[in-house]
N, C-alpha and C positions, 0 to 999 in steps of 0.2 A: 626562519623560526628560531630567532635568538632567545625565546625563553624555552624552547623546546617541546611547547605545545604546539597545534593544527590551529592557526589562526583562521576564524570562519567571519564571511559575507554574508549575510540573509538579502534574499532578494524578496519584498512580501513582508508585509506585518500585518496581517489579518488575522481571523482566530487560530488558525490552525498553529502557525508562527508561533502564538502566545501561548496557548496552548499545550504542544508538542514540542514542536522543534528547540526553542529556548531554555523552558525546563531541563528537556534529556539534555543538551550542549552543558547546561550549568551541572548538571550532575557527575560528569565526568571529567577527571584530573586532567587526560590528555589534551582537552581542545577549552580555547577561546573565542569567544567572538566579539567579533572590534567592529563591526558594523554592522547595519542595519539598511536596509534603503525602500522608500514607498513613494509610489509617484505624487500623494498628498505630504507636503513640507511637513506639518503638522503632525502628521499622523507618528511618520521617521522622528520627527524630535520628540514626541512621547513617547514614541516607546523605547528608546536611544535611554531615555532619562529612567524609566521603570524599571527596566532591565540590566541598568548601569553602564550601557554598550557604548564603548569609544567614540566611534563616526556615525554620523546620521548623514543619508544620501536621501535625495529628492530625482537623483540622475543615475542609471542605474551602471552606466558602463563607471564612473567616477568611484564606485563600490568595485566593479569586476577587475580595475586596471591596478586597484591601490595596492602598494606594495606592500601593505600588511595585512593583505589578505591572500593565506593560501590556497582554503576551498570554498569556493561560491555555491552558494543552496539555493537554490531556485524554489520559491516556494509562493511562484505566484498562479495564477489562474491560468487552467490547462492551455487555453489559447496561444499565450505567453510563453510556455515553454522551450518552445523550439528556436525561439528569438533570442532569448538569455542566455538560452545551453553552448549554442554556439557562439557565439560573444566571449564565454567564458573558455570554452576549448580555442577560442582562435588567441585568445590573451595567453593561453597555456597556462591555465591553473586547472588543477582539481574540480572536479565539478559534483554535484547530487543535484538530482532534477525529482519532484514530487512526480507520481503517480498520477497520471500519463504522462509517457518521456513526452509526446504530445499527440497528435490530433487526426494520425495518419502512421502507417506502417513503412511507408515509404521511407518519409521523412525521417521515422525513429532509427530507421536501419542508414541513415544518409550520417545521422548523426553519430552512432558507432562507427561507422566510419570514421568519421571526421578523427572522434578522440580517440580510436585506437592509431592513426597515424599519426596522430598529435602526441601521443605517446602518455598522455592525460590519467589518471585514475575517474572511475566513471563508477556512481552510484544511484539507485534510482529508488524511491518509497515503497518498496514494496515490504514495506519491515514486520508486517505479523508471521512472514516466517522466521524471525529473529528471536521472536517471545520463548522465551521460559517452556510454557506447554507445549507450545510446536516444535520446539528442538527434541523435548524428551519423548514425544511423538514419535517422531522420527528416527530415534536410537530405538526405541522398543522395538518399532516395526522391522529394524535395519536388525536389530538381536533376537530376532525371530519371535516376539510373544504371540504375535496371531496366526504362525506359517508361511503359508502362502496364501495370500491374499483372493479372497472370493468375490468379496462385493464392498463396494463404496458409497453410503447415502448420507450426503450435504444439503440442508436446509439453511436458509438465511431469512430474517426476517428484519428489517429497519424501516426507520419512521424516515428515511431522505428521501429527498425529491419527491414532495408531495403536492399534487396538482395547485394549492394555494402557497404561490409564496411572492417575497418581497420583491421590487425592483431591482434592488441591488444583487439580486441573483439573475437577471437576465439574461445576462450571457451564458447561463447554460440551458436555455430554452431551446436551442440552435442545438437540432442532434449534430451536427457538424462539428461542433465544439467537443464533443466527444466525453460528455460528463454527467452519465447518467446511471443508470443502477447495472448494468450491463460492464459499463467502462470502468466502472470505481469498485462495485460492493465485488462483483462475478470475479474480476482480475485478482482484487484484493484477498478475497476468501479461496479460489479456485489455485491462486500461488501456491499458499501455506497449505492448500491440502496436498495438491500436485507433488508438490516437494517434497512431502511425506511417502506419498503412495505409489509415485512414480506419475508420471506426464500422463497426457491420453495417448493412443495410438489411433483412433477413432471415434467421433462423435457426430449427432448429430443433435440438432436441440430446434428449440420454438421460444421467439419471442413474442409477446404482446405488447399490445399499446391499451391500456386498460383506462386511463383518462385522455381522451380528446384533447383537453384544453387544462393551458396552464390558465388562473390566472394572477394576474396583479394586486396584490394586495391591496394597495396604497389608491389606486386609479379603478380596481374591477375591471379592468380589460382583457379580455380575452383571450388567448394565441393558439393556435395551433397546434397540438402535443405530437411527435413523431419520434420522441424518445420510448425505449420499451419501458413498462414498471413491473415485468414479471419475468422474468427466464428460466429454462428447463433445458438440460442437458442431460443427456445419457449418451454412455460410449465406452469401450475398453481401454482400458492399460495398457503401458508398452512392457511394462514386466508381469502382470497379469491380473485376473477379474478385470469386474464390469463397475461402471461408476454410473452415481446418475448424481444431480448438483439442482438445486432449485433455489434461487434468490429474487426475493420478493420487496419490492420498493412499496415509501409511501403506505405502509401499514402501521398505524395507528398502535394498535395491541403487538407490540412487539414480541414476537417468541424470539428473537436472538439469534443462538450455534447451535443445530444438532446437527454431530455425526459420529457414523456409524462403520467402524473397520473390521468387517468380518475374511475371516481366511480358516486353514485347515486346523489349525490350533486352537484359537480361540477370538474372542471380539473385544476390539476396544472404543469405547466411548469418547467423546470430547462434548463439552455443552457449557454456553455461555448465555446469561438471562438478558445482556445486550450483543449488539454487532459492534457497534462503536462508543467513544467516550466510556471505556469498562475501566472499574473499579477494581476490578478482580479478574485475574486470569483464567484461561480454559478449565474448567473441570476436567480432571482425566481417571474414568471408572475400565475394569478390565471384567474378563470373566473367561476361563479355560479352564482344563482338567475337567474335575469332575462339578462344578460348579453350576448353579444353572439363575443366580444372581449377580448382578452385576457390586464391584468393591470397589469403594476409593483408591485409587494411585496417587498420594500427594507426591506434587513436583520435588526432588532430589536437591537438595541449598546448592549443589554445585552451578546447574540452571540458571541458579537466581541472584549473583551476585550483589544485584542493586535493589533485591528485593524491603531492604529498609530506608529507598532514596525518600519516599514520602511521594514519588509519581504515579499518577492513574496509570493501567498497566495500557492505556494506548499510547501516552504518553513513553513509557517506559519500554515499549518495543523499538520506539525512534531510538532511545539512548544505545538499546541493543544493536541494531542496525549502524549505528555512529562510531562504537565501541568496536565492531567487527571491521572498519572501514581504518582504524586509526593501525589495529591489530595486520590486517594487510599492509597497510603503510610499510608497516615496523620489520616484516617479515617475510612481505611478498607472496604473499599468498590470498586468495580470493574468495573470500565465505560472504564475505557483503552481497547484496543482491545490485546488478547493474544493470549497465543497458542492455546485453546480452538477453539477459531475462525480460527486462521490458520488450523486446523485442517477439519472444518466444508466445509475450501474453497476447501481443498484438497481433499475431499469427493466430492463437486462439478464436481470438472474436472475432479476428475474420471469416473464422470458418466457424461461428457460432452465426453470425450473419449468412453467411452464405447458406450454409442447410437450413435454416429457419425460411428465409425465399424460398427454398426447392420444398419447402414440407408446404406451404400454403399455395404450392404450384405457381 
């Protein structure tokens, strides 16, 4: 690191890439990225060139081995993950691996292994509890505004994974592949509130399968659906009250974030008019004392340091996440989210699967 920045690899130039991950990289002082790698030639040389990115790879270990790359970002399709991440811990670099570390629980605890012997720093996407409102979130709760905590209700509501889509989404047809509203919206959303309210300590839930068939846009072919597009949890806390979590795929009229943080004090609100690609971050309204309406909480500037980068805030939760990742570097300390916590999510849904079998006998 001769100029004293976190020289970064992209492994993945698809939207997300373009999107998220490059933006929040360009927005902060501390890190560069010098390459780029997609197994389309073409695809690596443009965006190599849009982006201003050093190297363009076609080949992806020729990105994980270069010597001027310190942390490798794994930002390609969940399949993928488990093949790059280790690749990249057996090279001994730094690693971030997107949401799902991958495809299996096994595997993802095989993989902490690996980089905690590796001796590696390990980050994984789970960055909406990195955002602005989920942090302040979380100080509130942790400086007592609502007590002790009574009751938890989490709604979600997005337009992904909806029974009509393109080809080039196929490989997440294949619940195996692990990339469905369960594995992405439930982990994603159920982190950042977790985080806040304390873990579960028991749950039990029901998934559905509410369309049969995917199909093909392009062909009208048919496939088989065995992904869930509804989920329902409820269960208690390990610090206390009861939570319940409902995330709804593949819904058109989007309602977004509602939730709902009641305890012996008082209640706090959060609400967002989407779940993903938001312009705007969480709402956060309160209501205690003698109160019996609910009042704006605007977010604290201390929160929002990059609140004038010019990034959509899903965008800008990546930066946060990156930010907090460069700040352990610096100081040894661990506020990033990694594989530990990937790990914890995938303990989750395992036992979100598993009661949902035992509830339909």
């Amino acid at each position: 690191m001769g100029s004293g920045k976190i020289r970064v690899g992209i492994l993945g130039a698809g939207g997300w890439a373009k999107y998220g991950h490059i933006p929040a990289l360009k927005a902060l002082d501390q890190f560069e990225i010098v390459a780029v790698s997609n197994r389309k030639k073409e695809t690596a040389e443009e965006t190599a060139k849009q982006f201003q990115i050093k190297h363009a790879f076609w080949d992806e270990q020729s990105l994980i081995s270069h010597p001027d790359v310190d942390l490798v970002a794994v930002v390609a399709p969940a399949p993928e993950h488990a093949r790059l991440v280790r690749q990249a811990i057996a090279a001994g670099k730094d690693v971030y691996s997107e949401w799902p570390l991958t495809t299996s629980t096994a595997e993802s605890e095989e993989l902490l292994s690996l980089a905690e012997a590796k001796g590696v720093r390990h980050i994984v996407g789970l960055q909406r509890r990195m955002g602005p409102s989920a942090r302040y979130t979380r100080d509130l709760i942790e400086q007592g505004y609502v007590g002790k905590i009574r009751g938890v209700h989490m709604t979600v509501s997005a337009d992904a994974f909806v029974p009509d889509m393109p080809g080039r989404y196929s490989w997440a047809f294949d619940a195996a592949n692990f990339s469905n509203v369960l594995s992405i919206y439930a982990a994603h959303f159920g982190d950042m509130l977790f985080r806040s309210v304390g873990f579960p300590k028991k749950l039990t839930a029901v998934i559905e399968t509410q369309f049969p068939y995917f199909t093909v846009l392009e062909t009208g072919e048919q496939i088989p659906n065995t992904n869930p597009n509804e989920v329902m949890v409820i269960g208690t806390l390990e610090n206390s009250g009861l939570f319940s979590m409902q995330v709804e795929g593949a819904q058109k009229h989007r309602t977004g974030l509602h939730i709902d943080i009641s305890g012996t004090e008082g209640v706090l609100r959060v609400t967002n008019v989407l779940a993903f690609q938001n312009k705007d971050d969480n709402a956060i309204e309160g209501m205690k004392g003698d109160a019996t309406t609910f009042s704006p909480m605007p977010i604290p500037e201390k929160y929002q340091p990059l609140a004038k980068s010019g990034l959509d805030v899903s965008a800008q939760d990546m930066a946060y996440l990156y930010a907090a990742y460069a700040s352990d570097k610096l100081n040894g300390t661990s506020e990033a989210s990694n594989f530990r916590d990937a790990v914890r999510q995938h303990h989750m849904i395992d036992e979100i699967y598993r009661t949902s079998a035992n509830f339909f006998g």
